[in-house]
N, C-alpha and C positions, 0 to 999 in steps of 0.2 A: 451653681450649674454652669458648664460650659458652655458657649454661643454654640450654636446648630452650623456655623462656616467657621473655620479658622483657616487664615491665613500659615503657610511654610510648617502649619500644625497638623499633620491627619488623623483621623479619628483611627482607635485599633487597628477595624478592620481592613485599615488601608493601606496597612505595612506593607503587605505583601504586592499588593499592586507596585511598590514604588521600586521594590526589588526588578521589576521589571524594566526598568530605566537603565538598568544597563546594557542592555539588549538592542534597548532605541538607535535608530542612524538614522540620518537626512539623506531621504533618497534623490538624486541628482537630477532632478527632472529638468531640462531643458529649458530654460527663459527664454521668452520673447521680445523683440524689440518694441519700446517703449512707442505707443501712439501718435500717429500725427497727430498735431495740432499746436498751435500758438501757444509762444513762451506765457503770453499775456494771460490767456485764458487757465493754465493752468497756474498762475500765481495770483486769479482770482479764488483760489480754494477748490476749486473740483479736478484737478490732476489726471492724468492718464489713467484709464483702465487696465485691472489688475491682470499682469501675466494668465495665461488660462494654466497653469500649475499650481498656482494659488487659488485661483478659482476652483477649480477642480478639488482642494482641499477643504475651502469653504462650506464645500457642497456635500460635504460623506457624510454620511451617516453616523446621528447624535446630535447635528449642527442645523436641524429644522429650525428650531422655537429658538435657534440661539442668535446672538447680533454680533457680528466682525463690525470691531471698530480700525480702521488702517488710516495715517497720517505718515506720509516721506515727503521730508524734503530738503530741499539743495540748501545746506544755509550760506554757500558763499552769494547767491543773488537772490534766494526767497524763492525759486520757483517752486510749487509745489507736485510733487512726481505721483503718488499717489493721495487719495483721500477719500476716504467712505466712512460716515458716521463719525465726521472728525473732530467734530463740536457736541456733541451727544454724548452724554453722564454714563462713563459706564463703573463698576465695580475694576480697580484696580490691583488688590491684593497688596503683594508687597511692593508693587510701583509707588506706593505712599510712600519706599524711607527716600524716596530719589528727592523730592519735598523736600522733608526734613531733615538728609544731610546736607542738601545743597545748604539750605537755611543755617545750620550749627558748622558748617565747614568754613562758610563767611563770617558766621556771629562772631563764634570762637577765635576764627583765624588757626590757618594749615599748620602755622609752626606753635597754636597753644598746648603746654602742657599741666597737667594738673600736679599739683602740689599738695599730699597729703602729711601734712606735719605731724610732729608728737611732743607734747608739752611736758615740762615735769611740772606739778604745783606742788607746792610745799617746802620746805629747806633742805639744805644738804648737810649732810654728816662726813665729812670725807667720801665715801663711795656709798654711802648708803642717801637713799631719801626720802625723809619723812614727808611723806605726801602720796599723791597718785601721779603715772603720769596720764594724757588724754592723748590718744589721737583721733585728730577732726577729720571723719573722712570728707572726700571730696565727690563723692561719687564717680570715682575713677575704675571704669573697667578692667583695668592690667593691675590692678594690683595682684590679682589671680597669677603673674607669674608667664603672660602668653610673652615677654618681651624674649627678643633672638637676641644673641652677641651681638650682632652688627643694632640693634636697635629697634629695627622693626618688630614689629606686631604680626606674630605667629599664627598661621590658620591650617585647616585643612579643609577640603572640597566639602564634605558631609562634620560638617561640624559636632562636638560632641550635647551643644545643648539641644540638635533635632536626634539624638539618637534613639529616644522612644519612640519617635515616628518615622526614621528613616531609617535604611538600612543603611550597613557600608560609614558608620560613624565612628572616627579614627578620633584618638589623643594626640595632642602634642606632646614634643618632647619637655618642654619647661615644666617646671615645679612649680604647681601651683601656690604652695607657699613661700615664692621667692622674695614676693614683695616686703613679705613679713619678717623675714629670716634677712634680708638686707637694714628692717628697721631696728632690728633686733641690738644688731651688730653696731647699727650709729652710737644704741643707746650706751651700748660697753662701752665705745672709743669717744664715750662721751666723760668716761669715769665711773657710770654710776653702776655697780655691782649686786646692791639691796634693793629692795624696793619696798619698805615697811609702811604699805597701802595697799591700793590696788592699781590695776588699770581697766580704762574706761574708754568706750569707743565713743565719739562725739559725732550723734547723726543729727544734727542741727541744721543743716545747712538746706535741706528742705525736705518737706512733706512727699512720704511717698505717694504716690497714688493710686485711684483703684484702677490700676493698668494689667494688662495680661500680656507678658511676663511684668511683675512687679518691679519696676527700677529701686533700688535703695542706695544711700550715702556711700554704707561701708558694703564692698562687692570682693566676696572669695572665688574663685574656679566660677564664674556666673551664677555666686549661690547655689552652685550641684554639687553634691557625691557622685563622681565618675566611678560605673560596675563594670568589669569588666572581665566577661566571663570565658576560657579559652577550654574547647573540649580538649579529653583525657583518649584513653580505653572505653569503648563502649562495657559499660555495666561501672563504670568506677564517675567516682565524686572529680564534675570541673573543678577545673584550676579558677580563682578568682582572684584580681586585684584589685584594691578599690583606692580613692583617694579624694578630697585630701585625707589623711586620717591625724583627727581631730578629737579628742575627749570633750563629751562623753558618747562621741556616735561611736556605735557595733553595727558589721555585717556581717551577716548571718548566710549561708548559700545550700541548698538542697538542691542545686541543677546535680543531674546526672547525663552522661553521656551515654548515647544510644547510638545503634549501628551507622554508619556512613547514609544510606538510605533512610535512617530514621526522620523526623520531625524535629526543627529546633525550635521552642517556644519558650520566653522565660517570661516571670511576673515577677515584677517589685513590688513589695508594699511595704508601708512604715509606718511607724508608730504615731501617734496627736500631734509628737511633738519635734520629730521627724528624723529622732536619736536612736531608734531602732528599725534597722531596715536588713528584711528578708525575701531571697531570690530564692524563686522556685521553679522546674521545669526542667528542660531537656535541653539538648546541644548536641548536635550530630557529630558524631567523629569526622576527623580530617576537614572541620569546615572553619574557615575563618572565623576571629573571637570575636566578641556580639558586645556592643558594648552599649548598655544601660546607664539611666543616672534618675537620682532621688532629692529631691528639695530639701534646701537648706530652709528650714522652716524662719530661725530668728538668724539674720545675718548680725545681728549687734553680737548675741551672748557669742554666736561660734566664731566670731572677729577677734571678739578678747580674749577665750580661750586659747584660739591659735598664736595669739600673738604675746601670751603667756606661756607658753608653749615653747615661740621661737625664743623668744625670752631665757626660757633656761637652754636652750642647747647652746646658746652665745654665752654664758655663765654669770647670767641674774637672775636672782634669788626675786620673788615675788611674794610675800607674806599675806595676799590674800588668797583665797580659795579658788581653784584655775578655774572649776566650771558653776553652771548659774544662770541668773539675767544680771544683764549689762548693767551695770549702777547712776545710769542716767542721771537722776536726782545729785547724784554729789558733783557734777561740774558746775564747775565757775560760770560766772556770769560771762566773762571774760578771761584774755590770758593774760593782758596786762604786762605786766613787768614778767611774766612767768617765761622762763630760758626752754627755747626749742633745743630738744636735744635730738632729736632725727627727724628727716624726712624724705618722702619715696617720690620721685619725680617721674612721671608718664612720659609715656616716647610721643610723639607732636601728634596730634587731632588728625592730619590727612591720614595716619596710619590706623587711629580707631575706625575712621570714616571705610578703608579698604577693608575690614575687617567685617564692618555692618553690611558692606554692598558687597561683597564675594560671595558672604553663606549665608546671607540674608539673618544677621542678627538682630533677633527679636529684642531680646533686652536692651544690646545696644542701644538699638533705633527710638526705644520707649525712652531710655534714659539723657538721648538727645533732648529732648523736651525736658528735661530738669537742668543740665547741664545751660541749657540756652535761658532758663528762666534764672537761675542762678545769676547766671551772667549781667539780665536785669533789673537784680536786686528782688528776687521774689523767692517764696519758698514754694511758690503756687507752681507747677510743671504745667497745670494744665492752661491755665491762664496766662501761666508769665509766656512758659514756653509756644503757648501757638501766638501770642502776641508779637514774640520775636518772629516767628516764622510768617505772619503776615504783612509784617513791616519791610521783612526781607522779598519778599515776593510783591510787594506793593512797588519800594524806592526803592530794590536794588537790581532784581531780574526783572522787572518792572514786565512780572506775570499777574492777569487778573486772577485775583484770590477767588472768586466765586466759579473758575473752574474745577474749582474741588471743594469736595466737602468730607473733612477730618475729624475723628476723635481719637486719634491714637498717632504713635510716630512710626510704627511698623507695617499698619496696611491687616489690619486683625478682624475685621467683618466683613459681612455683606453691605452695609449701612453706607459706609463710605464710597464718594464719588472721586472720579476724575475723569476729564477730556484729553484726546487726544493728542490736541493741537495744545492742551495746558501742558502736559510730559513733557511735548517737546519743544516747547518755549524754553522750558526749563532746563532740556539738556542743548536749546541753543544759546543760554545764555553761560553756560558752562565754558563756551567757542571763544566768548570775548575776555575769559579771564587767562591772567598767566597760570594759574593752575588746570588749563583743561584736557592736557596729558596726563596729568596725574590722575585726574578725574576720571579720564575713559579706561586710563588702566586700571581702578578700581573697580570696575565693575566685571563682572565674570565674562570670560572669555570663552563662544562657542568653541566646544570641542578642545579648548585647554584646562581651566581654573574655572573655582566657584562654581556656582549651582549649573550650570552651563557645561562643565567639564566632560560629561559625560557622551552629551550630545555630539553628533555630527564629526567622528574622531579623524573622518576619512573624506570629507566630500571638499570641494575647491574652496567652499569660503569657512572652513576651519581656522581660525587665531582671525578673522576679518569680520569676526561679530561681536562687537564690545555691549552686553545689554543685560539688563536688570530684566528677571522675569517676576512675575508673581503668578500668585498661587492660593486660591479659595474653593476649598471640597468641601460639600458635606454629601445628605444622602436624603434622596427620593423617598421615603418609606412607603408613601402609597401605592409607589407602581414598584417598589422592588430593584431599584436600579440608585449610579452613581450620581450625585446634580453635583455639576460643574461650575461656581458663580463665577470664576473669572481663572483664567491662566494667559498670560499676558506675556509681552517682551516689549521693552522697549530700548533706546539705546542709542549708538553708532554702528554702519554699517561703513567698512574701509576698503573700496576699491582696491580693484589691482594696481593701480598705477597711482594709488597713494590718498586719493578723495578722500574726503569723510561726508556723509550724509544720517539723516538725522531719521529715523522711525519710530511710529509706536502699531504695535500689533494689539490687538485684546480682544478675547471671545468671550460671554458672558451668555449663564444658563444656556449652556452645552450639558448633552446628558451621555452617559454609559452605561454598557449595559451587563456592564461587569469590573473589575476590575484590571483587568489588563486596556479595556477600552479607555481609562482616566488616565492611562498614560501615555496612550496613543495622541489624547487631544496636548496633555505637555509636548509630544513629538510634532506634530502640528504645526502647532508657531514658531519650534523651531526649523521647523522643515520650510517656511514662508519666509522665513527671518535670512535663511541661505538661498533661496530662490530670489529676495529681493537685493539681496549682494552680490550674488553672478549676475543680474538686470543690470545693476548699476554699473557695475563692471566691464559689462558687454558695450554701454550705449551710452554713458555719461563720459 
């Protein structure tokens, strides 16, 4: 059963509400100058009272029974600018991956990359080799293919793993079977042409967990079939593309296109085992293509597959049977004396990290926590992994850990806390490292990039809001309306004349009373988030 709140996940019915995010703009409401009163007293923690445009927002209607959590402040001398509720537990959403990538951004280190090898075991015959080869994944997200020529890690604003619940969710251009088709090619220029064995994906390296999205070793396309459905003629069968296209999955499409004015509605559904998958419904003529995606049920069998697959377009022969389950059971104990004949190297950890905090990457974020458990020496993610990240938040950002309370790396319930003043401890300790340009650019930009992009395309502090929102919907059922547990920003806010200052916004059990209303509170704290950067702007 699904949790009754998901985080950057909305329930069906919520699609259509989010379509209305584009619509959204921060209205320019006028700031006021910031309060008399002593530097001293507001760097006691109760700070100036809040602009009355903010106030005034706090105050509409939905936001009775709800609680605004607000923390700004000056990190070049501590003073605090604002503060209401700033040490009070509230639900944070996805302001959890700010946590745990700070925590796997230091573990790992900005320039680590992973290294996913492939073994031959067995002897060689001239180009043939009697054995299997393995590769051990690493649990590397790019192997999927997101990497650009120049190197970086490829995204778009609405990424394709929110496309069941978001609108407006674009592919990149990369192949998602790039990573594979470059191991392919090691293995030729390695000599070996036969392969009278098999091959075997080696997910050893740790236990996945029961996380929502599930992190695993070996990672294709984020574990999805990309659907991708463009209307035709009304009355005639869409157009469909899907990818990766991998044996033994089939898609299957019964969308039809309907008049310009018609309804666009599609369902996916798939078979147990998640190798048959069929779309069905509508797509309005002349409207942008809709783009769906289906779970890769066993990431090991469809790894080896595909990579059986790239296998032969590079021209090696592979003598066992391309599809299946993974043959787990016949790895080595070790590789021992056994000759690496390729391996796919990740572009550096700060670039996964810009990738998790732009479209707020669920798997990512999850997989940070194996990634950091890995690291030491655990196959345990859950264990190893918050172990690391409270060692990092103890001796390194030297934040107290009991300002939060986690069970996940992406910010996936209502259950989990965080304060205010813990956020932005957090992203003031980002200030003292030589990576905290990197850092604030990884984060989504009002009004440019990332989840943010949408918002505020025209108002003064467009590209001068650097900040991570989160995001927890479910629904009211007994009064019939939307429950809101947390939409959130937190961040840097960049004067005009160059400051950075430090915020965290967060409203928790806010309600609507429809769906256009759950977008308005998104609009909200971005509307607060640019009223408290023309403030600062004006008076600091």
């Amino acid at each position: 059963m699904k949790p009754k709140f998901r985080t950057s996940r909305l329930r069906p019915w919520a699609v259509a509400c989010v379509a209305l995010v584009t619509a959204a703009s921060v209205a320019a409401t006028a700031p006021t100058a910031l309060a008399s009163g002593s530097p001293g007293a507001a760097g006691a923690g109760h700070g100036y009272p809040l602009p009355p445009g903010v106030e005034a927002i706090m105050h509409k209607p939905g936001y009775e029974t709800a609680q605004w959590g607000v923390y700004e402040v000056d990190p070049s001398d501590g003073t605090v600018i604002h503060s209401q509720f700033a040490r009070q537990s509230f639900v944070p959403g996805s302001d959890t991956k700010l946590v745990t990538i700070s925590a796997a951004w230091h573990s790992l280190g900005p320039d680590h990359r992973f290294t996913t090898p492939v073994y031959a075991t067995g002897s060689r015959r001239g180009s043939t080799l009697d054995g299997n080869l393995a590769l051990v994944a690493q649990g590397d997200l790019t192997m999927g293919g997101r990497t650009k020529p120049d190197g970086s890690v490829d995204y778009t604003n609405v990424d394709h793993t929110s496309a069941n619940d978001l609108p407006g969710a674009t592919l990149t251009p990369e192949n998602p079977l790039a990573g594979l088709n470059r191991i392919a090619r090691q293995v030729r220029d390695a000599g070996i042409t036969r392969v009278d064995g098999n091959v075997i994906i080696d997910p050893r390296i740790f236990t996945p967990p029961a996380l929502d999205p599930q992190p695993t070793p070996m990672i294709i396309n984020d574990n999805l079939i990309d659907l991708l459905t463009t209307p035709t003629k009304p009355g005639h069968a869409a157009k469909l593309f899907w990818r990766p296209q991998v044996a033994p999955y089939r898609v299957v499409s019964h969308v039809r296109t309907v008049a310009a004015d018609g309804t666009t509605n599609i369902t996916v559904t798939a078979s147990p085992d998640g190798t048959r998958i069929t779309l069905s419904g509508t797509i309005a003529a002349g409207t942008q293509p809709v783009l769906r995606t289906s779970d890769i049920k066993d990431p090991n069998a469809f790894g080896r597959t595909a990579l059986i697959e790239a296998l032969g377009r590079a021209g090696v022969t592979v003598t066992a049977k391309p599809t299946g389950r993974n043959p787990e059971r016949a790895l080595p104990d070790s590789y021992g004396g056994d000759p690496r004949v390729a391996a796919f190297v990740s572009p550096p950890y700060r670039q996964y990290a810009k990738l998790i905090l732009k479209v707020s990457h669920n798997l990512g974020a999850n997989l940070a926590l194996c990634n950091m458990a890995v690291l030491a020496g655990s196959k345990d993610c859950i264990g190893g992994g918050f172990a690391v990240e409270h060692d990092f938040l103890t001796n390194v950002a030297h934040v107290d850990p009991t300002q939060f309370a986690l069970d996940d790396g992406r910010g996936g319930d209502a259950t989990e806390k965080a304060t205010p003043v813990g956020l932005a401890q957090i992203l003031e300790y980002w200030l003292r490292t030589p990576d905290a340009t990197a850092f604030r650019f990884s984060l989504p930009i009002l009004g440019v990039n990332g989840s943010n992009a949408i918002s505020c395309p025209d108002c003064p502090a467009k590209g001068k809001v650097f900040a991570k929102p989160g995001t927890v919907i479910g629904v009211d059922d007994l009064n019939g309306r939307a429950a809101v547990a947390d939409q959130s920003q937190a961040g840097y806010l960049l004067t005009n004349d160059g400051h950075l200052v430090v915020f965290v916004v967060l409203v928790n059990s806010a309600t609507a009373p429809d769906l256009q209303g759950v977008i308005r509170v998104f609009d909200d704290t971005n509307q607060i988030s640019a009223l408290l950067q023309e403030e600062a702007s004006a008076h600091l």
